[in-house]
C-alpha positions as CSV (number, residue, x, y, z in Angstrom):
1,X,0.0,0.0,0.0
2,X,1.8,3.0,-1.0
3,X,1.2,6.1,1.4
4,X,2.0,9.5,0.1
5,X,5.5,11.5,2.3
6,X,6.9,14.7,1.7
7,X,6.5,15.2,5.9
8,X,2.5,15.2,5.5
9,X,0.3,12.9,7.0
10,X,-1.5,10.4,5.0
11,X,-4.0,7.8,5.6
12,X,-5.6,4.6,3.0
13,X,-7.3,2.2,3.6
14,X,-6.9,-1.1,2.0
15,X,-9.2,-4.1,2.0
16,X,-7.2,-7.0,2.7
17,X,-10.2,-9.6,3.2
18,X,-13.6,-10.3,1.7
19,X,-15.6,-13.2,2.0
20,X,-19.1,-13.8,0.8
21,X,-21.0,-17.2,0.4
22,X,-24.3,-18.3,1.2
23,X,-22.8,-20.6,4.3
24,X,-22.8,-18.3,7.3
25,X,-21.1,-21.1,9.7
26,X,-17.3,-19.5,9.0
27,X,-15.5,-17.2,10.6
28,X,-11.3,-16.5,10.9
29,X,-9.5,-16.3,14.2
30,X,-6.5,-13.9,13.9
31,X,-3.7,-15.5,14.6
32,X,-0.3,-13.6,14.1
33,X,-0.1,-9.6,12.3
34,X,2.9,-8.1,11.1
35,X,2.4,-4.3,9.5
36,X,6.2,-2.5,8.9
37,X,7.1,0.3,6.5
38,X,10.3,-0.5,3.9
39,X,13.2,-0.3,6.0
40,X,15.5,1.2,2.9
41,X,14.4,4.9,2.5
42,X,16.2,8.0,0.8
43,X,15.8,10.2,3.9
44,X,17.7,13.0,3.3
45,X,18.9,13.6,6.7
46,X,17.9,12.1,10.2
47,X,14.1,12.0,10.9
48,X,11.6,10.0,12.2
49,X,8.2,8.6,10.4
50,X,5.1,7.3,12.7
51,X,3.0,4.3,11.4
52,X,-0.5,3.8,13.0
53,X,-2.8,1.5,11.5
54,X,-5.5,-0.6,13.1
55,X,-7.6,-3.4,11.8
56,X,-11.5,-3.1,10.7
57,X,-14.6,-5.3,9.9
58,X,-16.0,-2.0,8.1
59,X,-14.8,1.1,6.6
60,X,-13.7,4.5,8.7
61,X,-15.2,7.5,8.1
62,X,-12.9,9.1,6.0
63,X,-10.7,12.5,7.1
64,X,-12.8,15.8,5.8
65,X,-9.8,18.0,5.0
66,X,-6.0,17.4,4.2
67,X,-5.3,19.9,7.5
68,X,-3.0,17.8,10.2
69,X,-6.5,18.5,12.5
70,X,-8.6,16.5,9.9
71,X,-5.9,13.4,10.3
72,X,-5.8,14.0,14.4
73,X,-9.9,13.6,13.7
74,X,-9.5,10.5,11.8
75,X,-7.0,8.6,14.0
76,X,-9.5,9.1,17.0
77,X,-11.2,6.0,15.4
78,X,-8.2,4.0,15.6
79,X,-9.2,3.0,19.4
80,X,-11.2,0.5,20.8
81,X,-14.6,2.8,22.0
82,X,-15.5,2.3,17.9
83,X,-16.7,-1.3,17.5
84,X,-15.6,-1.3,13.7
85,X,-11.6,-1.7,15.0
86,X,-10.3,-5.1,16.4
87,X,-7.3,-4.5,16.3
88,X,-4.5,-1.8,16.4
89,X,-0.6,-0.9,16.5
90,X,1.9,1.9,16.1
91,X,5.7,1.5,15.3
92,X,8.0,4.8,15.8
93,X,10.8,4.8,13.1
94,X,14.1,6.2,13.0
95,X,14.9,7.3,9.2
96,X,19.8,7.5,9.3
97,X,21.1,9.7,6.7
98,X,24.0,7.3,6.4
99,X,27.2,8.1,3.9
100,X,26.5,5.2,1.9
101,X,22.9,4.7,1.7
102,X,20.1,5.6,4.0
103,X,17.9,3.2,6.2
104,X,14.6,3.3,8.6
105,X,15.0,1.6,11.8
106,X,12.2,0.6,14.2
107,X,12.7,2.9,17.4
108,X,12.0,0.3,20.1
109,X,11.6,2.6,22.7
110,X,8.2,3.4,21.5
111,X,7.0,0.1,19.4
112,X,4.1,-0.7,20.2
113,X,2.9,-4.0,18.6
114,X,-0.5,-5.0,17.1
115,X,-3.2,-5.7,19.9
116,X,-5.4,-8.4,18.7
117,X,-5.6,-11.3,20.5
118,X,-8.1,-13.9,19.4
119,X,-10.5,-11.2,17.3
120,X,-12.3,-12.3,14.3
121,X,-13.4,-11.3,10.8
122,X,-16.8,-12.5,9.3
123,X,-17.1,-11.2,6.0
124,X,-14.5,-8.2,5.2
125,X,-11.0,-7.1,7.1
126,X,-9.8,-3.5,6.1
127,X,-6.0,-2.1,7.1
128,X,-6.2,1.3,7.8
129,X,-2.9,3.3,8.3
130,X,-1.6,6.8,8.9
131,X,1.9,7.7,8.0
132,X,3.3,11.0,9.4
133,X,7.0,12.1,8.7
134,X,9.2,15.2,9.9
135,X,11.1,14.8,6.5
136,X,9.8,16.2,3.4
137,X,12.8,14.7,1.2
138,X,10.9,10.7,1.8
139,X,9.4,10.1,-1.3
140,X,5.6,7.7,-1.7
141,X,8.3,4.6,-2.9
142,X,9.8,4.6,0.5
143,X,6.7,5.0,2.9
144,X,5.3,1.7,1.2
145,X,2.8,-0.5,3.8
146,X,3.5,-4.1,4.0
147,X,1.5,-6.0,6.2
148,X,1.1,-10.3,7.1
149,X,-1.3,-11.3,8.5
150,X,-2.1,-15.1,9.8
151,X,-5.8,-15.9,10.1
152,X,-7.0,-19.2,11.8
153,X,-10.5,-20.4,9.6
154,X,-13.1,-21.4,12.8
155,X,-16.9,-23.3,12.2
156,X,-19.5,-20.8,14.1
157,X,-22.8,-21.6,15.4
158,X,-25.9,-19.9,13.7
159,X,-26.5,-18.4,16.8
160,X,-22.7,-16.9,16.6
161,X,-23.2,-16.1,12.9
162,X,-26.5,-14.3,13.4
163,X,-25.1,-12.1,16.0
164,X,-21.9,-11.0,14.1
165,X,-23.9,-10.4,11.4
166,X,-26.4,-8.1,13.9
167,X,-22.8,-6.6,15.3
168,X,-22.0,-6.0,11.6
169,X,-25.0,-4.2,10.3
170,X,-25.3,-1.9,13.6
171,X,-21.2,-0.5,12.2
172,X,-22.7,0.2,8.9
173,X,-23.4,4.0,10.3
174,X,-23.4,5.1,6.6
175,X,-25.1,3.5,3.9
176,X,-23.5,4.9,1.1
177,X,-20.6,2.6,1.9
178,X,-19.9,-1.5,1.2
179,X,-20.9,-3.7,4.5
């Protein structure tokens, strides 16, 4: 997923699941997820780039402006009061203007890994991330999303079914969007 630089935030959203099928029984346990930015980057001098992303059964509301207010906005549904997230992380990176080629590190003093243990996804799983950067030289190549994610398939009860499909419809707060 390639997220824009030049030391503005940016936000996408990327569906990265969809299932659909008559047989309401299944459901997928997530296991393991991995999100990281590309580690080789043309910083143009020492800096550091934020990555916030969380995981969604439905899509956010997207930002109203391009102002760094209208991102702060958006982020505030990366938290677990909206019942559309299951799952969320942040990762600090340093960016090393090195003499032979530059590089992003992790800064593991504030890595914070992805909080999902045991959540699920019925029908659709959305990665939504904000990049923010103090360097305007990182160009869209370098600020590139990767993301792994390990999902467990599970058998539900109707009963289970019905209700995350209830839980589903009540996130749908606007219909103009996909369910």
């Amino acid at each position: 997923m390639d997220m824009r630089a030049n030391g503005q935030m940016e936000y996408k959203d990327h569906v990265i699941f969809a299932f659909e099928s008559r047989d309401q029984t299944k459901s997928w346990r997530i296991e393991e997820i991995q999100v990281w930015l590309n580690p080789m980057v043309d910083a143009g001098g020492d800096s550091r780039t934020i990555l916030n992303y969380c995981l969604s059964t439905d899509f956010l509301d997207a930002p109203v402006g391009t102002t760094a207010a209208n991102y702060r906005e958006y982020a505030l549904q990366y938290n677990a009061s909206d019942n559309r997230g299951i799952a969320w992380g942040m990762v600090d990176y340093q960016n090393r203007d090195a003499t032979t080629d530059d590089f992003r590190i992790p800064f593991p003093a504030i890595n914070q890994g992805m909080i999902a243990n045991g959540r699920r996804a019925i029908n659709y799983l959305i990665l939504n991330c904000i990049t923010a950067s103090e360097s305007k030289a990182i160009s869209s190549e370098d600020n590139f999303v990767n993301y792994r994610i390990v999902m467990q398939e599970i058998n539900v009860s109707p009963i289970e079914s019905i209700m995350h499909q209830v839980r589903g419809m009540a996130q749908d707060v606007d219909t103009n969007r996909p369910n």
